[in-house]
N, C-alpha and C positions, 0 to 999 in steps of 0.2 A: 549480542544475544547468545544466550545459554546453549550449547550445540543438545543437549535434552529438550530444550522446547522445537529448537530445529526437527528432532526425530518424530517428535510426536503430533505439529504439524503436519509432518509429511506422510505419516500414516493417516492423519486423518482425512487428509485432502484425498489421498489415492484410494480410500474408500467411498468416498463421494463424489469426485469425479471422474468422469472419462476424458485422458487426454489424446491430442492438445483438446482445449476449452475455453470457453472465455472466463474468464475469470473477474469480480472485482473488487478493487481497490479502493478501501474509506479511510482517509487519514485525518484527524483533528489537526491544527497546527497554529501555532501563531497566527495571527494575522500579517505580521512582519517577516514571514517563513516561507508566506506561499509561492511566491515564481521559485523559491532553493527547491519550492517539491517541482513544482510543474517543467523547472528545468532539466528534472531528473529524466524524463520522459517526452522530449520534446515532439515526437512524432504521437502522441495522444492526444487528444482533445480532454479535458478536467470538465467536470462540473464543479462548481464553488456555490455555497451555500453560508452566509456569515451570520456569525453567534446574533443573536438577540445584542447586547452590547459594541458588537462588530469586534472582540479583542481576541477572537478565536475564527476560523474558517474550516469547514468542511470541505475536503477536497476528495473526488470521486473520480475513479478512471477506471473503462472499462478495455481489459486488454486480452489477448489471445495469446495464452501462454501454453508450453509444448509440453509439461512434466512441473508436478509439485516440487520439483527441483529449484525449476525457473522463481516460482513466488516466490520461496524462501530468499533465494538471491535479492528478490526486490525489496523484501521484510526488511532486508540486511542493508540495501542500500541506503532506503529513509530512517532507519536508526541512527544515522549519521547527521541528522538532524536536531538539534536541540530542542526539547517541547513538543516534538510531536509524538502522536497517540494514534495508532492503527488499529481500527477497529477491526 
């Protein structure tokens, strides 16, 4: 990820919220991708939601993060993922 979209996320997060906060997480992905995310974060509980066709999954987690700092880490992390889309 472009360390400019990093900056301007991070303004825009520290304008909206008060941290820590909870925060959450919506990732499209494969369907053959989903435990690589849910792995990422094994102490969360996911919501999963599958495409109309099943070939895509909606993957939600809601976490308590300390500083807009922290998301961006996590943005960074599931970029590491092939095919997935964070909403």
């Amino acid at each position: 990820m472009e360390a400019n979209w990093a900056e301007s996320l991070r303004e825009k997060l520290d304008q909206h919220y008060t941290w820590p906060s909870l925060y959450i997480f919506k990732f499209i992905v494969p369907a053959e991708k989903v435990e690589a995310v849910k792995n990422l974060f094994p102490k969360h509980e996911s919501k999963e939601k599958n495409s109309k066709n099943g070939n895509y999954v909606s993957v939600t987690f809601q976490m308590m993060m300390p500083g807009s700092e922290a998301v961006i880490e996590v943005y960074n992390l599931v970029s590491g993922i092939d095919g997935i889309i964070a909403l």
